[in-house]
C-alpha positions in Angstrom: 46.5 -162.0 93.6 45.2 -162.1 90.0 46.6 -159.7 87.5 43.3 -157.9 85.6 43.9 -158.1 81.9 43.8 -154.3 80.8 40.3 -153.3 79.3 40.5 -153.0 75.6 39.3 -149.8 74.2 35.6 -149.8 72.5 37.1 -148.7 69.5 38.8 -152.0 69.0 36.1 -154.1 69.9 33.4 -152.8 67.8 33.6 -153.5 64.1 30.8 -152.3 62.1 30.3 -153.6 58.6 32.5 -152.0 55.9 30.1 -150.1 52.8 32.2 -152.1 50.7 29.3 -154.5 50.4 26.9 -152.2 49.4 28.6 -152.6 46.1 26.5 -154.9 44.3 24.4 -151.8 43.9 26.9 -150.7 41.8 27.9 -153.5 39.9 24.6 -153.8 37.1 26.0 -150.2 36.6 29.5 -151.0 35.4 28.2 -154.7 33.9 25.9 -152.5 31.8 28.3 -150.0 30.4 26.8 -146.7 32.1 29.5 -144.6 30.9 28.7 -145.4 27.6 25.1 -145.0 27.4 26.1 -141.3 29.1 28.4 -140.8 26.3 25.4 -141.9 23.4 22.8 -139.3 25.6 25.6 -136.5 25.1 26.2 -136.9 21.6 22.4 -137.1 21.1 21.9 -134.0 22.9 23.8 -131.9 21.5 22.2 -133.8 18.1 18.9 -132.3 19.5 19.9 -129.0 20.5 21.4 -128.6 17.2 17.9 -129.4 15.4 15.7 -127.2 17.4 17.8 -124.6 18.0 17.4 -120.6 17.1 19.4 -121.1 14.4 17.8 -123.8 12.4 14.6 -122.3 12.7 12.7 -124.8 12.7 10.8 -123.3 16.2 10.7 -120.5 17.8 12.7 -119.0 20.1 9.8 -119.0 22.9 8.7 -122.9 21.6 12.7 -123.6 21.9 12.6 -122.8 25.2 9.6 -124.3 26.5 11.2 -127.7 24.5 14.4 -127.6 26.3 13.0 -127.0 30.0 11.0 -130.2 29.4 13.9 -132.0 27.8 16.2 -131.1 31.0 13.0 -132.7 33.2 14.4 -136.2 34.0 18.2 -134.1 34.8 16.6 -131.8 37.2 14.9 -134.9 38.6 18.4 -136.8 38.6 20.4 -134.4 40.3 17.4 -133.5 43.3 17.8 -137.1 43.8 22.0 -136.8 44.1 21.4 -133.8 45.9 19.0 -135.2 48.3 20.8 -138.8 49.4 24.7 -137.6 49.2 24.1 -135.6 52.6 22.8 -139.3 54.6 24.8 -141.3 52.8 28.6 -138.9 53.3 26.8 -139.0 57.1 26.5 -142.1 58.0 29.8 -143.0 56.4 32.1 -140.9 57.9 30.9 -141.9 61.8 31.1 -145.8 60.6 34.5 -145.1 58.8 35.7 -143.8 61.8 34.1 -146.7 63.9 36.3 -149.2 61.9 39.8 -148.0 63.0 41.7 -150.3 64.2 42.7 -147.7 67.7 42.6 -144.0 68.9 46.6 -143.6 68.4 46.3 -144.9 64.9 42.9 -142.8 64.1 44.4 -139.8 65.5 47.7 -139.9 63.5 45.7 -141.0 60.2 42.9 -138.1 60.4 45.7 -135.4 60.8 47.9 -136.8 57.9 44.9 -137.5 55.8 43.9 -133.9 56.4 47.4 -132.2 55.5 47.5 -134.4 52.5 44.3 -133.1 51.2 45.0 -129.5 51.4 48.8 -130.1 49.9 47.2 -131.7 47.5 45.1 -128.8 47.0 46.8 -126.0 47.0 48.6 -128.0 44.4 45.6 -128.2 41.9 44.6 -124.5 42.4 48.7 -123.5 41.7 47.7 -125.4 38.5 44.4 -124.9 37.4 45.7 -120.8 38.1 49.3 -121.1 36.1 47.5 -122.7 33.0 44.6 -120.3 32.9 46.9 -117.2 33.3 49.5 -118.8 30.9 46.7 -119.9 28.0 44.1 -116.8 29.0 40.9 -118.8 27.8 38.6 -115.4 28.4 40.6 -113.5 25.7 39.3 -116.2 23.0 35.8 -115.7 23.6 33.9 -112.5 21.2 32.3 -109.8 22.8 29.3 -110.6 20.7 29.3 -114.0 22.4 29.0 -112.6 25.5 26.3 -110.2 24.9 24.5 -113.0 23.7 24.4 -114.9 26.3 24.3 -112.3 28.9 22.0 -110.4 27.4 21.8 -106.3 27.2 22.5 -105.7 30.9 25.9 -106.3 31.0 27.5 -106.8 34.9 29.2 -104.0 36.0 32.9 -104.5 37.4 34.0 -102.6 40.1 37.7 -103.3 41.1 37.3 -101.4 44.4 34.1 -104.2 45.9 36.6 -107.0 46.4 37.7 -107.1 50.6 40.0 -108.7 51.8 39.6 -110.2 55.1 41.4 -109.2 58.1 43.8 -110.8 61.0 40.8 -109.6 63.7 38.5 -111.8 60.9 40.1 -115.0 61.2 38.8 -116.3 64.8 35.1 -115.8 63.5 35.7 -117.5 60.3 37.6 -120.6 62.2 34.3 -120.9 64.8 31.9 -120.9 61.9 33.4 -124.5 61.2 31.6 -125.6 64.3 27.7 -126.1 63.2 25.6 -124.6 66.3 22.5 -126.0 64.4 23.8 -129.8 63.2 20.5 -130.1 61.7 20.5 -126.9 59.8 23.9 -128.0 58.5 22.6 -131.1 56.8 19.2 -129.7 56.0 21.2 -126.6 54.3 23.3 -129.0 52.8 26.7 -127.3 54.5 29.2 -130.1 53.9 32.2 -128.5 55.8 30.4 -128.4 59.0 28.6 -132.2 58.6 32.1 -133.4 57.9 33.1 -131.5 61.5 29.5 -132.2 63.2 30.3 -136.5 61.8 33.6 -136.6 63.2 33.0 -135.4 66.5 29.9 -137.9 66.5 31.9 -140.4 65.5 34.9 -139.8 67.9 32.4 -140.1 70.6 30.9 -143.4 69.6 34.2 -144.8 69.9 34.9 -143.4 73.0 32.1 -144.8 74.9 30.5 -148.5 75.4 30.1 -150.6 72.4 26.8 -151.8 74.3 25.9 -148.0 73.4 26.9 -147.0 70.2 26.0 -150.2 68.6 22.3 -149.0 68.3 23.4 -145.9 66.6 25.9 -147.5 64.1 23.2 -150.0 63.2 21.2 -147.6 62.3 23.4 -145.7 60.4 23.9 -148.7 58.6 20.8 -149.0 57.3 20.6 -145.7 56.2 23.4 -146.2 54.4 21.7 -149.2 52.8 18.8 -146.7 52.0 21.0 -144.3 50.5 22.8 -147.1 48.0 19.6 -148.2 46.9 18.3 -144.6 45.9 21.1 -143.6 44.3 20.7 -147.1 42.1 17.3 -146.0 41.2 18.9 -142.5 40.4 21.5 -143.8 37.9 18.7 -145.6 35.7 18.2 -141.6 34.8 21.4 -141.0 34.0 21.5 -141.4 30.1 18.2 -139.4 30.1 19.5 -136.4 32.4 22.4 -136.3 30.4 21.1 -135.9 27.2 18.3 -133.7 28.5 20.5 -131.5 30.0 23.3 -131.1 27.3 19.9 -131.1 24.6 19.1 -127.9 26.1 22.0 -126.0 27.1 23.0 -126.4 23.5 18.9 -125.4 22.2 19.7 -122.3 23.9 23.0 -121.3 23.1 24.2 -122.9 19.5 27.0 -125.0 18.4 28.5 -121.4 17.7 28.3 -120.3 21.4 29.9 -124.0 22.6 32.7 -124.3 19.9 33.5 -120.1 21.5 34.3 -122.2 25.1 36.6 -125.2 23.3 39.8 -123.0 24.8 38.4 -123.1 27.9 36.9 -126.5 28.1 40.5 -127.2 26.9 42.3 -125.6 29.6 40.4 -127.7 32.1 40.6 -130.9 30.7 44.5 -130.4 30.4 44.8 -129.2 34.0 42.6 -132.5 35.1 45.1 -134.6 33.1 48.3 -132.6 34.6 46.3 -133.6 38.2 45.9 -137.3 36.8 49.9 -137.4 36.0 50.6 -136.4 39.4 48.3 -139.1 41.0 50.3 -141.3 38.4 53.7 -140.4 40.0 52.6 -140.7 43.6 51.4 -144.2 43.5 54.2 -144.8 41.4 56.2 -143.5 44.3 54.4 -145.0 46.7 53.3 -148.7 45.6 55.8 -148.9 42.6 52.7 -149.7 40.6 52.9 -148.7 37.0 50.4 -145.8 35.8 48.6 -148.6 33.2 48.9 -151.3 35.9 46.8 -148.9 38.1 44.4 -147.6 35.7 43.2 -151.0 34.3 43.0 -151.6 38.3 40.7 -148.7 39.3 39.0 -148.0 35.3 35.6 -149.3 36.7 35.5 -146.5 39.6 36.9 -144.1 37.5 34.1 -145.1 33.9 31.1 -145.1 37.1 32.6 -141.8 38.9 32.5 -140.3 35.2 29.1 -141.6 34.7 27.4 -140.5 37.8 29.6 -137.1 38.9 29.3 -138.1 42.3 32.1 -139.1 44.2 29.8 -139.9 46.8 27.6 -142.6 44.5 30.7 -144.5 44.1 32.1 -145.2 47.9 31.5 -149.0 48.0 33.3 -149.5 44.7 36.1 -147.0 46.0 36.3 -149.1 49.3 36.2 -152.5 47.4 38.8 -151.6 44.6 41.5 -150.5 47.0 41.2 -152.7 49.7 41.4 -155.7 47.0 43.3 -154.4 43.6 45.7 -151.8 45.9 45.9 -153.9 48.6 44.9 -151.0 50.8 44.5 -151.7 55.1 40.2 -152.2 55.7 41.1 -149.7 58.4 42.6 -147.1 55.9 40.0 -147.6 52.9 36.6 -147.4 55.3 37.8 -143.7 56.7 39.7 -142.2 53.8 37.2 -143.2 51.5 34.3 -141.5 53.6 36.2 -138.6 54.1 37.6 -137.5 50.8 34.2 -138.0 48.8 33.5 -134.6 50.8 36.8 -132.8 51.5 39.1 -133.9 48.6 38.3 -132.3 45.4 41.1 -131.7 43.4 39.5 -131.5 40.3 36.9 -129.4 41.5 39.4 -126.8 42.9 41.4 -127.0 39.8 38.3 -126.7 37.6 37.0 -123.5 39.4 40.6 -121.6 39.5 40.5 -121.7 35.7 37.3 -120.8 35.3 37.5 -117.4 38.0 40.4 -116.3 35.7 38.7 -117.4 32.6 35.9 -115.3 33.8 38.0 -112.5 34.9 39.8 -112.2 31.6 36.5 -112.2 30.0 34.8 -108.9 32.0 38.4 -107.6 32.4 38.7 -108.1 35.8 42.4 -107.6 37.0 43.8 -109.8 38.9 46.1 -108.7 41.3 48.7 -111.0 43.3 46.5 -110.7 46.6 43.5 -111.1 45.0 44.9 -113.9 43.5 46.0 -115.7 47.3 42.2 -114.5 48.1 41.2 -116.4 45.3 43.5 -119.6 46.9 42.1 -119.2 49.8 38.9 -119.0 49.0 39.0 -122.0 46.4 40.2 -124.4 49.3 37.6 -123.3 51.6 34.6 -123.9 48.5 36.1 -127.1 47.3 36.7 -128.5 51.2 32.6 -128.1 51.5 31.5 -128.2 48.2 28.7 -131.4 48.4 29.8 -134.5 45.9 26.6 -134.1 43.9 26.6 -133.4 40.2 26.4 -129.7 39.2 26.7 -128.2 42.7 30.2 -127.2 42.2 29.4 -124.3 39.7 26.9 -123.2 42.4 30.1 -122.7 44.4 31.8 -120.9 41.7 29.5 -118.0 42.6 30.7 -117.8 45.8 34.0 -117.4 44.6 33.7 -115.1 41.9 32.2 -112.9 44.4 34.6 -112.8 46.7 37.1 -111.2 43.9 35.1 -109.2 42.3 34.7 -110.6 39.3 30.6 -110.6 38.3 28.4 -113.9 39.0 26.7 -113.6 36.5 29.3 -114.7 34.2 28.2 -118.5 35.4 25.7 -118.3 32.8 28.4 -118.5 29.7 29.9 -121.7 31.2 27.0 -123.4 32.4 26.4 -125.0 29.0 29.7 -127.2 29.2 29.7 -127.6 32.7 28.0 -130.8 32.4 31.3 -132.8 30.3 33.3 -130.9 32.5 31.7 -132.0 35.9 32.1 -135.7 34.6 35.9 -135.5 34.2 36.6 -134.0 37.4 34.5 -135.9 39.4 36.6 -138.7 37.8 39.9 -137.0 38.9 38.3 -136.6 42.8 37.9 -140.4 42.7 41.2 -141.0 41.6 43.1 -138.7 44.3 41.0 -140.4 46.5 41.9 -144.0 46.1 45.7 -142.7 45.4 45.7 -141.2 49.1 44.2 -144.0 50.6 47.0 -145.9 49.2 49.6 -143.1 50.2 48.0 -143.4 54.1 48.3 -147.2 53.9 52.1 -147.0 54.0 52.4 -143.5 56.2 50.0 -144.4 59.0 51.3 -147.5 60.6 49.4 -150.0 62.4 49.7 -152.8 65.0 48.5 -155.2 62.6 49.6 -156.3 58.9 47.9 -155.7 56.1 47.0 -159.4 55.8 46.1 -159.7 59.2 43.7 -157.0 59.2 41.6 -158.2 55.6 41.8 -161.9 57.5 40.0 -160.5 60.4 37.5 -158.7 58.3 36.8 -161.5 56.3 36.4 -163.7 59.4 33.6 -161.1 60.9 32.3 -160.9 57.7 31.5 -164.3 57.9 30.5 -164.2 61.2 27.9 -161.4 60.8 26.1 -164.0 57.6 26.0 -166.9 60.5 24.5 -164.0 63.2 22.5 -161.8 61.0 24.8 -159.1 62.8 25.2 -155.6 61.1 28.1 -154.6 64.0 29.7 -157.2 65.5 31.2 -156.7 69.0 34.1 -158.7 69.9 35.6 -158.5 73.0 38.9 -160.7 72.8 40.2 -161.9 69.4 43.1 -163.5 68.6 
């Protein structure tokens, strides 16, 4: 009687191909230097704004205004574009990332440790971004004149009593909103938190079934991720122009005296960012023994495009390509971490808007109580877990926090002027915590294949896929 060799599961026999080589979309972008071409459109723009703003008067106000809404044109038109592909693209990423795990055991233990990490690391930039705006208090540098100015003569009215805090009865409703009953209205809405949920359970069901019948699917979401790369290539050829539009004007409107009023608090963000960066520094340090130069000149080209494009989602197949071959990072690891953190990891977007609520708050004298402060936690991890990676969405989410605490919205429009410098750095910091906890999973998830095993096998389907003109290849017995 013949002994049946025990049916491998589909997860291990299906191998779709990794976004890695969607690269080359990229790689014109960091050949050509975007980051300083974005640097040249800032310093012009603010040149501009300078020249044709109030205070020169050289125009008008109303002719000012009307000049800076078409100088922001091709910026509006960059970020619908970012706005518009990062849903598809964090999509059809996540269920393929998922599809190239190596087995169920080592997916399960990798999404749950990836996940804790994320929020540790978290809570750790909030506790941050918090301690250094409550230590420096950026809001009590800024005039009152300043913020008339920009506010205008109807001032926000604060009303300590407005802010609620939710209750124990509120938390099972809150925890089932996760669940999207409309998966299309999630991604149409652009509600990141529930397409991550709504791609994982997808994807966990693709791997749980036939390779004969999720290969269809994951072909297909291959070549929308193909799509995707190739718009957001056309979108970065706007870059220098959005950026320069879009500083030219915020600085029309308000004056250099208005910008050089937020330096404390442009500051204060840009030192909690670097604090973050330190502590990536120390991990990898910790974890790979790699030195913090030796890693930077290693992951600078992510880090100059991920400052260039403030999208953490633009830059996956750089991401996925730089730690699988300068960190040495599993294909297994990089293809779901990767995926995953370009939505749900933003460090320096949670750090960024904790300094600027209690910026705020110190501004429209707001106090700030030690439970409205774990509110403002809270709240913080929630916003920055489903903020979308698209340039300028995350001071969208600021108004959801501010509003949960009280402190008025309408303060947005003092710091929306520097957002954009600010929104580069920290989508440069998201990156980085990104490719450091891919590295950090490599060595805490274990696997039943080596490191050098693994790229050998990828390399060998890769090759296979040229010769079969294969997007997923399906292998039922390798060696």
């Amino acid at each position: 009687m013949s002994i049946r060799e025990p049916i491998p599961e589909p997860i291990s026999v299906i191998h779709p191909r990794s976004l890695k080589y969607l690269s080359f979309q990229l790689h014109s972008l960091v050949k050509d230097r975007l980051w300083l071409k974005i640097l040249i459109g800032m310093f012009l723009g603010i040149i501009t704004g300078l020249l044709l703003g109030p205070s020169t008067g050289i125009v008008s106000p109303s002719v000012s205004y009307t000049i800076g809404e078409w100088l922001a044109l091709p910026g509006y038109i960059f970020l619908a574009l970012l706005q518009m592909i990062v849903v598809p693209l964090v999509f059809a990423s996540i269920i393929r990332g998922i599809a190239a795990g190596e087995d169920m055991e080592q997916l399960k233990m990798l999404g749950s440790r990836t996940v804790a990490y994320f929020l540790a690391t978290t809570a750790i930039a909030i506790l941050i971004g918090l301690g250094l705006a409550l230590l420096i208090g950026p809001g009590n540098y800024i005039s009152s004149e300043l913020v008339q100015d920009t506010m205008g003569s109807d001032m926000p009215s604060v009303d300590n009593d407005t802010v609620l805090t939710p209750g124990l009865a509120d938390v099972p409703g809150m925890v089932a909103t996760i669940l999207p009953t409309n998966p299309l209205g999630s991604i149409v809405t652009g509600q990141m938190l529930q397409v991550v949920v709504f791609s994982v359970i997808i994807g966990m069901a693709l791997v749980s079934i036939s390779p004969t019948q999720s290969k269809p699917l994951l072909d297909l979401l291959g070549s929308l991720q193909e799509v995707s790369m190739t718009v957001v290539r056309w979108s970065m050829l706007l870059a220098p122009f959005a950026v320069f539009g879009l500083i030219g004007k915020f600085t029309l409107n308000l004056g250099m005296a208005a910008l050089l009023g937020m330096l404390v608090y442009v500051g204060t963000v840009l030192a909690g960012l670097l604090i973050m960066l330190m502590i990536y520094l120390v991990i990898i340090f910790i974890v790979s023994r790699k030195g913090p130069v030796d890693f930077l000149r290693s992951v600078k080209d992510v880090m100059l495009l991920a400052f260039s494009t403030s999208s953490t989602a633009a830059v996956m197949p750089l991401s996925i390509k730089t730690v699988e071959e300068k960190l040495g990072v599993r294909p297994s690891i990089s293809q779901f971490v990767i995926p995953l953190g370009a939505t749900i990891n933003m460090n320096g977007t949670a750090l960024y808007q904790s300094v600027a609520a209690v910026f705020l708050a110190q501004v429209f004298g707001v106090e700030l109580s030690l439970g409205a402060l774990l509110l403002l936690m809270v709240t913080v991890v929630g916003a920055s877990i489903g903020t979308p990676s698209t340039p300028g969405v995350g001071i969208v989410i600021l108004a959801l926090i501010l509003a949960s605490v009280g402190i008025p919205t309408a303060g947005i429009a003092l710091i929306i002027g520097v957002d954009r410098i600010l929104d580069m750095c920290r989508t440069s910091v998201n990156v980085t915590g990104d490719l450091v906890t891919c590295a950090v999973m490599d060595k805490w998830v274990g696997s039943k294949k080596t490191a050098m095993q693994e790229r050998f096998e990828s390399s060998k389907r890769e090759t296979q896929r040229q010769l079969m003109g294969e997007d997923v290849i399906v292998n039922s017995h390798e060696s």
